[in-house]
PDB file of N, CA, C and O in Angstrom:
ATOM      1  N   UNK A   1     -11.685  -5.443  -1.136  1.00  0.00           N
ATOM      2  CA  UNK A   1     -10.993  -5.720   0.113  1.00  0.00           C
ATOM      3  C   UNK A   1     -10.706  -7.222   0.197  1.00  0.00           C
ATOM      4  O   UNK A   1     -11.251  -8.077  -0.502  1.00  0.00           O
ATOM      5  N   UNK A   2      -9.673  -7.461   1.251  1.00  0.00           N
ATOM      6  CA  UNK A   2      -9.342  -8.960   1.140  1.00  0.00           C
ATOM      7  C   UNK A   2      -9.948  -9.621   2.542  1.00  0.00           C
ATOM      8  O   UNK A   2     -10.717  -8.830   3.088  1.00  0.00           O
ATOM      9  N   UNK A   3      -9.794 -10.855   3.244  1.00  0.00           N
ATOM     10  CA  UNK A   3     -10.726 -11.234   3.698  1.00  0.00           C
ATOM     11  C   UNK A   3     -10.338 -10.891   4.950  1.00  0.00           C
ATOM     12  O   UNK A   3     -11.094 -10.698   5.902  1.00  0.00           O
ATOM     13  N   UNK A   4      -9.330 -10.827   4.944  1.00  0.00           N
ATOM     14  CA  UNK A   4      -9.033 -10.260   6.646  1.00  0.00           C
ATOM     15  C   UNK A   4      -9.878  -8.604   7.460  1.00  0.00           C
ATOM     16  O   UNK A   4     -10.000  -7.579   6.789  1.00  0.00           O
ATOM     17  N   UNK A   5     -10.141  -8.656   8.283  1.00  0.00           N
ATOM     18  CA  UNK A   5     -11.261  -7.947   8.803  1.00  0.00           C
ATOM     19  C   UNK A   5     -12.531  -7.903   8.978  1.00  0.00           C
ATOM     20  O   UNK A   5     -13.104  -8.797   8.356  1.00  0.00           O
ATOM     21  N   UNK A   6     -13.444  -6.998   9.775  1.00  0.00           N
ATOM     22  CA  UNK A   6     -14.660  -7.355   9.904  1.00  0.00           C
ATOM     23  C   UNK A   6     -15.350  -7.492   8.150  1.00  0.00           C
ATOM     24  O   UNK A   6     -14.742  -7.292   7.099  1.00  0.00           O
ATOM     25  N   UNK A   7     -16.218  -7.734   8.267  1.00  0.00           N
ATOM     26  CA  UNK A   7     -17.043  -7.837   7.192  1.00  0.00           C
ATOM     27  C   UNK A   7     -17.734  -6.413   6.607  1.00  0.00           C
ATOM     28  O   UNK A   7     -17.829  -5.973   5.461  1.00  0.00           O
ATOM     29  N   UNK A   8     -18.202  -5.859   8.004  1.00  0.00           N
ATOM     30  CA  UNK A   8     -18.748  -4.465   7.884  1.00  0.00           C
ATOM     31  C   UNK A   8     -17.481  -3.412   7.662  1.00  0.00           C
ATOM     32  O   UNK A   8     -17.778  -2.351   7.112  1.00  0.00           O
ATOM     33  N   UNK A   9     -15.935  -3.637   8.085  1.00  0.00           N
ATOM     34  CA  UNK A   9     -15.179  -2.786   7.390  1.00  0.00           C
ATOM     35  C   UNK A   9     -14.265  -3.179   6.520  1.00  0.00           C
ATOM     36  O   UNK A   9     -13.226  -2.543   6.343  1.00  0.00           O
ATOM     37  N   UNK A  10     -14.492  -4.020   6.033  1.00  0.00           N
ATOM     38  CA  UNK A  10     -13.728  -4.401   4.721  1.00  0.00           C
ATOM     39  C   UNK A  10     -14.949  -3.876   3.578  1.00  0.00           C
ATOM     40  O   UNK A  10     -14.529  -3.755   2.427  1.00  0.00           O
ATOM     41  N   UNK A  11     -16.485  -3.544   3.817  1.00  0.00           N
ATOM     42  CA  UNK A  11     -17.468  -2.804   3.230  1.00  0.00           C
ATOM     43  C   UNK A  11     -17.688  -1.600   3.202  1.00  0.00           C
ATOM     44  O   UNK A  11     -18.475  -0.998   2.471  1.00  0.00           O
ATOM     45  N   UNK A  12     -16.870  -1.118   4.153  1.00  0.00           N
ATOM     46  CA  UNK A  12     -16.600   0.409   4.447  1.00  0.00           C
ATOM     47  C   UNK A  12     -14.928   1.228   3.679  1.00  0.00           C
ATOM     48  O   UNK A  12     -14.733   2.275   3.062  1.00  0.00           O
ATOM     49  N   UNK A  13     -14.221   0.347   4.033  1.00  0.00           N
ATOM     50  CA  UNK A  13     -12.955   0.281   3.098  1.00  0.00           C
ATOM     51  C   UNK A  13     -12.638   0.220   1.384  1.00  0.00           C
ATOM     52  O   UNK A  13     -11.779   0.877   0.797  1.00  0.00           O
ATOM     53  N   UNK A  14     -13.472  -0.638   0.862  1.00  0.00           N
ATOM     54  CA  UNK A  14     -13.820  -0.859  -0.137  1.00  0.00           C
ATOM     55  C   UNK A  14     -14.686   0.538  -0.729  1.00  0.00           C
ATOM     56  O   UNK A  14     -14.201   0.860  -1.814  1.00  0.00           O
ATOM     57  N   UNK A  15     -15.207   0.955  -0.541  1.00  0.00           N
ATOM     58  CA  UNK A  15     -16.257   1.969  -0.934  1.00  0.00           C
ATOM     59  C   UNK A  15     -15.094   3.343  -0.631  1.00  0.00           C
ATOM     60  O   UNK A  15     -14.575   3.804  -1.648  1.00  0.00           O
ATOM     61  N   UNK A  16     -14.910   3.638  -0.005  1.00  0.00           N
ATOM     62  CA  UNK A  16     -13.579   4.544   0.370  1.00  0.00           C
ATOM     63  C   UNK A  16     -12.654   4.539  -0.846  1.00  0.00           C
ATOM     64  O   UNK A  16     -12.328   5.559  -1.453  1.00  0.00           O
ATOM     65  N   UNK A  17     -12.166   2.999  -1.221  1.00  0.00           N
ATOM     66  CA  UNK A  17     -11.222   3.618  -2.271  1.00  0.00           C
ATOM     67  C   UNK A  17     -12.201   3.389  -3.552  1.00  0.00           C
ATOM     68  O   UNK A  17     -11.610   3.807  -4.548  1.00  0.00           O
ATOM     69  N   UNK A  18     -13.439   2.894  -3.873  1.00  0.00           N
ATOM     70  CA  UNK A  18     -13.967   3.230  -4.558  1.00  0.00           C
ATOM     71  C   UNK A  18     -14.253   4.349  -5.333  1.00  0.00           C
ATOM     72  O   UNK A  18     -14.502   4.534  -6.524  1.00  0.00           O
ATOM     73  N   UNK A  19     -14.106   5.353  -3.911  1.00  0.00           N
ATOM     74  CA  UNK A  19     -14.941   7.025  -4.309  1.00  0.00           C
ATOM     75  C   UNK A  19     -13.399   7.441  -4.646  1.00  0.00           C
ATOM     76  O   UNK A  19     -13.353   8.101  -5.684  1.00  0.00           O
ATOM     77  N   UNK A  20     -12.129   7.228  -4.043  1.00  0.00           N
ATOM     78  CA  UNK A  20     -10.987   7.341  -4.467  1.00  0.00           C
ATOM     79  C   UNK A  20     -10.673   7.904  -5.640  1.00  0.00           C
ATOM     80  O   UNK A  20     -10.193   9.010  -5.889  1.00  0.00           O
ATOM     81  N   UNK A  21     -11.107   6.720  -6.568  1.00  0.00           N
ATOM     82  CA  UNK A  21     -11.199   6.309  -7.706  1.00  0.00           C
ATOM     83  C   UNK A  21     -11.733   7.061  -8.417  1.00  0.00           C
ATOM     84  O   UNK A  21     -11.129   7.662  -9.306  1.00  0.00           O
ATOM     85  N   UNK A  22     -12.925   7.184  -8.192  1.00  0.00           N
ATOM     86  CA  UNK A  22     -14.243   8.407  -8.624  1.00  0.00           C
ATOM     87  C   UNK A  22     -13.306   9.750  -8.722  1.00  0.00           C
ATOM     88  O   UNK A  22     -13.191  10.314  -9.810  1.00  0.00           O
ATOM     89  N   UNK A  23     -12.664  10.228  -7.594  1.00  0.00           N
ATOM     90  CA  UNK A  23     -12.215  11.312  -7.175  1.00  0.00           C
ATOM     91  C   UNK A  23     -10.969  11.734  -8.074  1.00  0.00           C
ATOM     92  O   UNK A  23     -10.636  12.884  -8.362  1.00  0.00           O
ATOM     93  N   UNK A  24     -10.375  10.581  -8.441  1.00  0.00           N
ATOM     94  CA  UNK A  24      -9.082  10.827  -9.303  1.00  0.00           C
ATOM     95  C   UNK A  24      -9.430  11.043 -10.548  1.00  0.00           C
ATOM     96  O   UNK A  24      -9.075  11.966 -11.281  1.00  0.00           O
ATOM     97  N   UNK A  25     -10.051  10.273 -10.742  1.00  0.00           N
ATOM     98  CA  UNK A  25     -10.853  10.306 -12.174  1.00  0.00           C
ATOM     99  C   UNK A  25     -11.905  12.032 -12.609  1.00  0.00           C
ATOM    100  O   UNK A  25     -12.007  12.695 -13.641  1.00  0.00           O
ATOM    101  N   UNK A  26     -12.413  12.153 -11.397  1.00  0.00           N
ATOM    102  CA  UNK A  26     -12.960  13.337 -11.757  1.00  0.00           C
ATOM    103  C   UNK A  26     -11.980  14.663 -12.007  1.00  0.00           C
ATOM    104  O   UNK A  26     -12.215  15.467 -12.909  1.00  0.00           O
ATOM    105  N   UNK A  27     -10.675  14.809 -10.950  1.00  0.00           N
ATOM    106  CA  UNK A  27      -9.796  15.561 -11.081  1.00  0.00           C
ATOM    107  C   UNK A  27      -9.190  15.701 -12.379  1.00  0.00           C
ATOM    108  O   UNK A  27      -8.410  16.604 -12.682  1.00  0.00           O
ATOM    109  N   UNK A  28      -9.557  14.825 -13.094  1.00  0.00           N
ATOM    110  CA  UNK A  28      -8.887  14.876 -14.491  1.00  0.00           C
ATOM    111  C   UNK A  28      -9.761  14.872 -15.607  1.00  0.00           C
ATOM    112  O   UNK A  28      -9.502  14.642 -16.788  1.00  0.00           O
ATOM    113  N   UNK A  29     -11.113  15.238 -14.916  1.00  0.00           N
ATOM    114  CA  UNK A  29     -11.829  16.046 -16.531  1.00  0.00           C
ATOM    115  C   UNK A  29     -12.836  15.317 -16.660  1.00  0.00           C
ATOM    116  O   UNK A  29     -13.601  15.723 -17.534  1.00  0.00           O
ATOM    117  N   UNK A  30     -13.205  14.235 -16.048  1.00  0.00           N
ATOM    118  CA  UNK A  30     -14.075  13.307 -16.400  1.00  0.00           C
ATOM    119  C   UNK A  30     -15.160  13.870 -15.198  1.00  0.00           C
ATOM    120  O   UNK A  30     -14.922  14.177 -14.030  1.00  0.00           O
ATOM    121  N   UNK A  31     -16.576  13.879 -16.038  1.00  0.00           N
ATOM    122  CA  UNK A  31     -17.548  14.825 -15.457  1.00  0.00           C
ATOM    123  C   UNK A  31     -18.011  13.492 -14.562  1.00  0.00           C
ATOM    124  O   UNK A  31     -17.794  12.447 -15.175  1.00  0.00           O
ATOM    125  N   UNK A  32     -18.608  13.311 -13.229  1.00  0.00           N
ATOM    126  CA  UNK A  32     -18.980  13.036 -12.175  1.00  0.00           C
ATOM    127  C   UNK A  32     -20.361  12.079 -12.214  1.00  0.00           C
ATOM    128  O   UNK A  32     -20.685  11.020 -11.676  1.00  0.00           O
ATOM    129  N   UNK A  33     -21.056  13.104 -13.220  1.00  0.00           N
ATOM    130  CA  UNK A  33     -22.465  12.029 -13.622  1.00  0.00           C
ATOM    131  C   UNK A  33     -21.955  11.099 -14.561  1.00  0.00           C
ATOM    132  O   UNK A  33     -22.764  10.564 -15.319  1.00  0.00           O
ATOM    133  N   UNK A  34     -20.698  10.801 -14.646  1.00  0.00           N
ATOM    134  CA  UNK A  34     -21.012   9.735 -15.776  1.00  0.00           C
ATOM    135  C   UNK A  34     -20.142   8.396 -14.667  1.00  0.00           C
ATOM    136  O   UNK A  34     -19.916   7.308 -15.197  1.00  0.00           O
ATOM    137  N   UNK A  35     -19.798   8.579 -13.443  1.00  0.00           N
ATOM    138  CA  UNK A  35     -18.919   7.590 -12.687  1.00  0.00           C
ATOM    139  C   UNK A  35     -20.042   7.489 -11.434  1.00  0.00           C
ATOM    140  O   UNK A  35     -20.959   8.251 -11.129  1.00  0.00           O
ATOM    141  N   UNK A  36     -19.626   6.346 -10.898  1.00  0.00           N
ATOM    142  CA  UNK A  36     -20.118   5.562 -10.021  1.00  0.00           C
ATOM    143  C   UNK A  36     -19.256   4.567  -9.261  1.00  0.00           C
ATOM    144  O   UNK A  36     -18.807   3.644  -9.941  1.00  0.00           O
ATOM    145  N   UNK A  37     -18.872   4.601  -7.657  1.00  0.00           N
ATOM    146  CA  UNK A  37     -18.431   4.246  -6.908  1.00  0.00           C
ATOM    147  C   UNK A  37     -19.369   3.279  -6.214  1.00  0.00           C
ATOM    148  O   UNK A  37     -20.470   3.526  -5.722  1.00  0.00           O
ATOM    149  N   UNK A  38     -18.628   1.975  -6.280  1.00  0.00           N
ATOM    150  CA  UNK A  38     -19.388   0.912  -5.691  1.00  0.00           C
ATOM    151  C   UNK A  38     -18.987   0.264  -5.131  1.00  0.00           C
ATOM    152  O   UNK A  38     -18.552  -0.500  -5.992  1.00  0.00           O
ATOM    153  N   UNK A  39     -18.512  -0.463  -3.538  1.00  0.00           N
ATOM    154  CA  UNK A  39     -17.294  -0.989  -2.884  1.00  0.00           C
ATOM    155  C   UNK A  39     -18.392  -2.303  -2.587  1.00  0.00           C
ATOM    156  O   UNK A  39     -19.500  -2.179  -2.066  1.00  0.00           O
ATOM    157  N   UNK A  40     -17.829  -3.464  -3.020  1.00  0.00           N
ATOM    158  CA  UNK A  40     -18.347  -4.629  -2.287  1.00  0.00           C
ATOM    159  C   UNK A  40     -17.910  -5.714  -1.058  1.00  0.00           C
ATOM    160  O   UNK A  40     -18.297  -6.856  -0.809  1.00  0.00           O
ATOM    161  N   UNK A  41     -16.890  -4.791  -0.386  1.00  0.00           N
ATOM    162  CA  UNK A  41     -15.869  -5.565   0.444  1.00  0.00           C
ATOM    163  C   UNK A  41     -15.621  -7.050   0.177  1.00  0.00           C
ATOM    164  O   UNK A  41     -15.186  -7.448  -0.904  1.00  0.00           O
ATOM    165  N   UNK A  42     -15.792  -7.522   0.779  1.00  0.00           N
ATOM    166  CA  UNK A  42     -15.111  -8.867   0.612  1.00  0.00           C
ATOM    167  C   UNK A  42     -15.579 -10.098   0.049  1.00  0.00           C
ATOM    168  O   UNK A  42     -14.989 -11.169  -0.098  1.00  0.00           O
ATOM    169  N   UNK A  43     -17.130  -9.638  -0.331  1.00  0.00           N
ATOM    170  CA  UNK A  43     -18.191 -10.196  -0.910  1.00  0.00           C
ATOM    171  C   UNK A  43     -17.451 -10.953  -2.418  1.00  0.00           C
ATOM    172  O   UNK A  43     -17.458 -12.183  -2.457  1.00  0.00           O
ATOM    173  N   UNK A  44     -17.067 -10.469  -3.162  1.00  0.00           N
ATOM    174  CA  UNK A  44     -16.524 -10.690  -4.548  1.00  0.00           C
ATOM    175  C   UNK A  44     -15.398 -11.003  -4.901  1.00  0.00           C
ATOM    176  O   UNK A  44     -14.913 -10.477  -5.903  1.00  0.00           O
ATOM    177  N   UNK A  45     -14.666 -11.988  -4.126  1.00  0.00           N
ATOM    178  CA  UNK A  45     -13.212 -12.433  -4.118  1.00  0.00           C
ATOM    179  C   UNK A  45     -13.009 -12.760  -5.641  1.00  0.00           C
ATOM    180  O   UNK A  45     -14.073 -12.856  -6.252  1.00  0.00           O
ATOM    181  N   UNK A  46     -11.826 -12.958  -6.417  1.00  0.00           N
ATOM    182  CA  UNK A  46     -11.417 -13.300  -7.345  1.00  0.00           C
ATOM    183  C   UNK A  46     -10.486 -14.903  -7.244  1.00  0.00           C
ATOM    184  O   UNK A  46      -9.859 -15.549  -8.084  1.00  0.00           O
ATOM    185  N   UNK A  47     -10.790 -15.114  -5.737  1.00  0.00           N
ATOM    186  CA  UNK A  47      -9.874 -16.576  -5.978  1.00  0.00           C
ATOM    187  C   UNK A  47     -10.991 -17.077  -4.449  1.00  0.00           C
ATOM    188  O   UNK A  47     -12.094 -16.828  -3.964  1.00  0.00           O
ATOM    189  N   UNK A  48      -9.581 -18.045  -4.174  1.00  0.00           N
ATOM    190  CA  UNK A  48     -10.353 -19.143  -2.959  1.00  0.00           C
ATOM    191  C   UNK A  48     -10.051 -18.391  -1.971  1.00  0.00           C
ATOM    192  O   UNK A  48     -10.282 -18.954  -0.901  1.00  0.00           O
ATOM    193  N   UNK A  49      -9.590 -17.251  -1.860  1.00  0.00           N
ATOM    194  CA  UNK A  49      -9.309 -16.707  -0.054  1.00  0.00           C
ATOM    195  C   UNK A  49     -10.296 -16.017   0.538  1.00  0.00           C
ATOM    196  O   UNK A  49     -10.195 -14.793   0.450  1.00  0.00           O
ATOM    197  N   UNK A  50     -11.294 -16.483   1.160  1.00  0.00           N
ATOM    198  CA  UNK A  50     -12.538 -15.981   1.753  1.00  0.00           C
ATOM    199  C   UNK A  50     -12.047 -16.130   3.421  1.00  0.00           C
ATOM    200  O   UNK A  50     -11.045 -16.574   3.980  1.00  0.00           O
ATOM    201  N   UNK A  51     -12.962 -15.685   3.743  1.00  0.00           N
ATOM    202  CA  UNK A  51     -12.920 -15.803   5.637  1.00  0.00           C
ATOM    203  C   UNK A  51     -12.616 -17.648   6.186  1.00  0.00           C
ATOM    204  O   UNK A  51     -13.287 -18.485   5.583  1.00  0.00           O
ATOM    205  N   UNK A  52     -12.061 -17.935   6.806  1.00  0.00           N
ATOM    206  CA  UNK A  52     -11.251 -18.945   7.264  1.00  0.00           C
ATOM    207  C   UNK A  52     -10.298 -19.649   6.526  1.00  0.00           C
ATOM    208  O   UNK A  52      -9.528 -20.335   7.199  1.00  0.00           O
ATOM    209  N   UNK A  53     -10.098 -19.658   4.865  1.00  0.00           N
ATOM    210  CA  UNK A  53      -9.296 -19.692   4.658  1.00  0.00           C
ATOM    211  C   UNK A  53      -8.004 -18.994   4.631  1.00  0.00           C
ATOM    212  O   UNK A  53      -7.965 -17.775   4.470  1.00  0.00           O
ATOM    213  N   UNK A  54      -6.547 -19.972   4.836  1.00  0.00           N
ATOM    214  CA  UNK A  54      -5.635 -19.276   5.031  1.00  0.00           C
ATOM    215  C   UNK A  54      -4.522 -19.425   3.408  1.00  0.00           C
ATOM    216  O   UNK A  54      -4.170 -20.343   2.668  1.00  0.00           O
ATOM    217  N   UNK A  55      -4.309 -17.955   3.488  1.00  0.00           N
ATOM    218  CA  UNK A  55      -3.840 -17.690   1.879  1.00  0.00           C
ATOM    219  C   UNK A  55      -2.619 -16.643   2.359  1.00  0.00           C
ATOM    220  O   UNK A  55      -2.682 -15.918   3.353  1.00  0.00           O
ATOM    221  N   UNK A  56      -1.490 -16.732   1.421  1.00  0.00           N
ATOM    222  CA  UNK A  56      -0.359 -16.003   1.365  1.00  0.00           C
ATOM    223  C   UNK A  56      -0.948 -14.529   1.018  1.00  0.00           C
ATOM    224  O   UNK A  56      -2.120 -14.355   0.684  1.00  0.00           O
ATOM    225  N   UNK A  57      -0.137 -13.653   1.121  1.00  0.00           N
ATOM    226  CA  UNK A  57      -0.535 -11.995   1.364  1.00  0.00           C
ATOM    227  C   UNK A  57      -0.553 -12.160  -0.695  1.00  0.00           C
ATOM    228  O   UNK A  57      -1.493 -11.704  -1.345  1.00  0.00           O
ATOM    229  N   UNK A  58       0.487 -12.775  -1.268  1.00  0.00           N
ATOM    230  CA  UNK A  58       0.070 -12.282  -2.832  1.00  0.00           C
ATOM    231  C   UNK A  58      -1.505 -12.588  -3.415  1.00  0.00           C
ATOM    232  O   UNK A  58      -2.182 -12.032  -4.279  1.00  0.00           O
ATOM    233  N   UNK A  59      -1.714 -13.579  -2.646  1.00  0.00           N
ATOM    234  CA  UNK A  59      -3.528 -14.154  -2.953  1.00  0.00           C
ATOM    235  C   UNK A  59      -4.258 -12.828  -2.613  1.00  0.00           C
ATOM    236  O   UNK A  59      -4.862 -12.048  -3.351  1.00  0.00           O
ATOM    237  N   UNK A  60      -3.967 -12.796  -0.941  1.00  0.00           N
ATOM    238  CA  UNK A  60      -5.114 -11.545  -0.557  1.00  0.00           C
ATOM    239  C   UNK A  60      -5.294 -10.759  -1.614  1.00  0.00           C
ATOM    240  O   UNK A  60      -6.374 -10.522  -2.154  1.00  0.00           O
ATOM    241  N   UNK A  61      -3.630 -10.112  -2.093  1.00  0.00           N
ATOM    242  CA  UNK A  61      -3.747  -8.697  -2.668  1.00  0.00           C
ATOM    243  C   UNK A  61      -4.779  -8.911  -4.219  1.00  0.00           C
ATOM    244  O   UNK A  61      -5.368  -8.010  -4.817  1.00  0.00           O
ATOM    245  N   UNK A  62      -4.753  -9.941  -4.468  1.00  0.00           N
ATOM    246  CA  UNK A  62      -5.599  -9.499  -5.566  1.00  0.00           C
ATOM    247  C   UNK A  62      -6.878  -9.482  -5.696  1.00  0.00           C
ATOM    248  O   UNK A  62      -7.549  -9.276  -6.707  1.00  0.00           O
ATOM    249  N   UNK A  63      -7.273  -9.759  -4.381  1.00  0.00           N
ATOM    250  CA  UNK A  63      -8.806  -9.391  -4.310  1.00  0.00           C
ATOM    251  C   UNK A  63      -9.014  -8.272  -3.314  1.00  0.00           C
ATOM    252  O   UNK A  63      -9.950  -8.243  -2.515  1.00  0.00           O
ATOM    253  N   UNK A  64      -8.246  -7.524  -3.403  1.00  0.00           N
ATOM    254  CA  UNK A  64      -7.784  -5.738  -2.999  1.00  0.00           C
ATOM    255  C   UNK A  64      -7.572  -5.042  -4.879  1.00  0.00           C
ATOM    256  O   UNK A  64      -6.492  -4.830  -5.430  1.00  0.00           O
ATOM    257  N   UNK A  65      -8.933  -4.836  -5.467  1.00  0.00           N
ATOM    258  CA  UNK A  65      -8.722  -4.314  -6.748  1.00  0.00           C
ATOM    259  C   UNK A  65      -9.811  -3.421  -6.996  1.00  0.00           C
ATOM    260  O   UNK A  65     -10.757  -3.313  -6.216  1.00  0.00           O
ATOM    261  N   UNK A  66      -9.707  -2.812  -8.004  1.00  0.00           N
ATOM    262  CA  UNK A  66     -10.820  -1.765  -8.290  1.00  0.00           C
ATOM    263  C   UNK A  66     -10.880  -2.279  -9.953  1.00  0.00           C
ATOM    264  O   UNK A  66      -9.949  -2.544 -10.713  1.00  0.00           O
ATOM    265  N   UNK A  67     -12.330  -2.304 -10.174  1.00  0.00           N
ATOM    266  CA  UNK A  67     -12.930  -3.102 -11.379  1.00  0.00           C
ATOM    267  C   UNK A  67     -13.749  -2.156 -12.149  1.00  0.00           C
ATOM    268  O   UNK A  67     -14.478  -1.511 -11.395  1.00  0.00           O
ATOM    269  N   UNK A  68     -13.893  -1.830 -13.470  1.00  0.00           N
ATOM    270  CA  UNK A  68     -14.297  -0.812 -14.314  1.00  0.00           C
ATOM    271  C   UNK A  68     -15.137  -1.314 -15.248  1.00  0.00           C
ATOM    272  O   UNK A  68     -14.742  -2.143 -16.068  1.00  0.00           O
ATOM    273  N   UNK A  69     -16.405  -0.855 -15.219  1.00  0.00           N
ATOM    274  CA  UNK A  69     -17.624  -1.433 -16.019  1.00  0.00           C
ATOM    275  C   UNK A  69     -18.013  -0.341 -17.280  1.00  0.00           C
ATOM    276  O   UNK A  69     -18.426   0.746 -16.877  1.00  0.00           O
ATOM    277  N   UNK A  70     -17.962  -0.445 -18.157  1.00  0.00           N
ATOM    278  CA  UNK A  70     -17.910   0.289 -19.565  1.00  0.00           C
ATOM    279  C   UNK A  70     -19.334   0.239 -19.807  1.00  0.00           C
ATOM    280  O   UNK A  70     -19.892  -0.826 -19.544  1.00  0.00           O
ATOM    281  N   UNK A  71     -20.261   1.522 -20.416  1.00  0.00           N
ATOM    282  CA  UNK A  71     -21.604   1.133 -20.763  1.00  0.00           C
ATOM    283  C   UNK A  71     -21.902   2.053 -21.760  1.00  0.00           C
ATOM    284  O   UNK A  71     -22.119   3.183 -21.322  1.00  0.00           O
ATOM    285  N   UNK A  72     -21.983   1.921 -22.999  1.00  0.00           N
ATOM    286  CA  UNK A  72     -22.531   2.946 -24.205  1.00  0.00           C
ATOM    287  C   UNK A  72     -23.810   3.711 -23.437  1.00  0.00           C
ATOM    288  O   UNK A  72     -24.731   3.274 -22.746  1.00  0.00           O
ATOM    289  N   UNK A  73     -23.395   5.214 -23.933  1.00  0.00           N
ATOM    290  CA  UNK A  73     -24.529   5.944 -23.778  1.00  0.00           C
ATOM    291  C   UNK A  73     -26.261   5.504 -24.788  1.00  0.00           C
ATOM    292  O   UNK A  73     -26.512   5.132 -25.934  1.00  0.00           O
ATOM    293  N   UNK A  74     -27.023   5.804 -23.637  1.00  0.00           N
ATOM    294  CA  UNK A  74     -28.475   5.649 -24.214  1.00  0.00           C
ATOM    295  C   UNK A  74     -28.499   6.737 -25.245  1.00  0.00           C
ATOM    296  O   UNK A  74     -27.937   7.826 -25.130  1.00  0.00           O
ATOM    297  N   UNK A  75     -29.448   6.189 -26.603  1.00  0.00           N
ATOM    298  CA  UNK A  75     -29.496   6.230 -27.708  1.00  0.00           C
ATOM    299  C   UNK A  75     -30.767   7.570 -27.703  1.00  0.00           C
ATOM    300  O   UNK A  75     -31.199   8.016 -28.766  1.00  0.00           O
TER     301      UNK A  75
END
């Protein structure tokens, strides 16, 4: 999520399209125990636009993203 909004729903938002994500992904074959939905709202910006700073809407949008963590299965 980007920085505009409460804190508690830009943490609620975030997790929403998290499971999204989860959800699309599962629709297409990919079994459920192996994904994990994790929304950190606004906590994890990718640039300088946090709460009082003021940033153009192309800044916001890119810390409006969904991020994919790869992990070899245990041996």
């Amino acid at each position: 999520a980007d920085s505009r909004g409460s804190s508690d729903y830009n943490c609620e938002l975030s997790q929403k399209r998290a499971q999204s994500v989860v959800n699309y992904l599962s629709s297409k074959g990919i079994d459920t125990n192996r994904l994990k939905a994790k929304g950190y709202g606004d906590t994890q910006p990718v640039n300088e636009c946090v709460k009082g700073v003021k940033c153009p809407d192309s800044k916001l949008r890119e810390n409006r993203r969904v991020e994919f963590r790869f992990y070899l299965p245990k041996k």
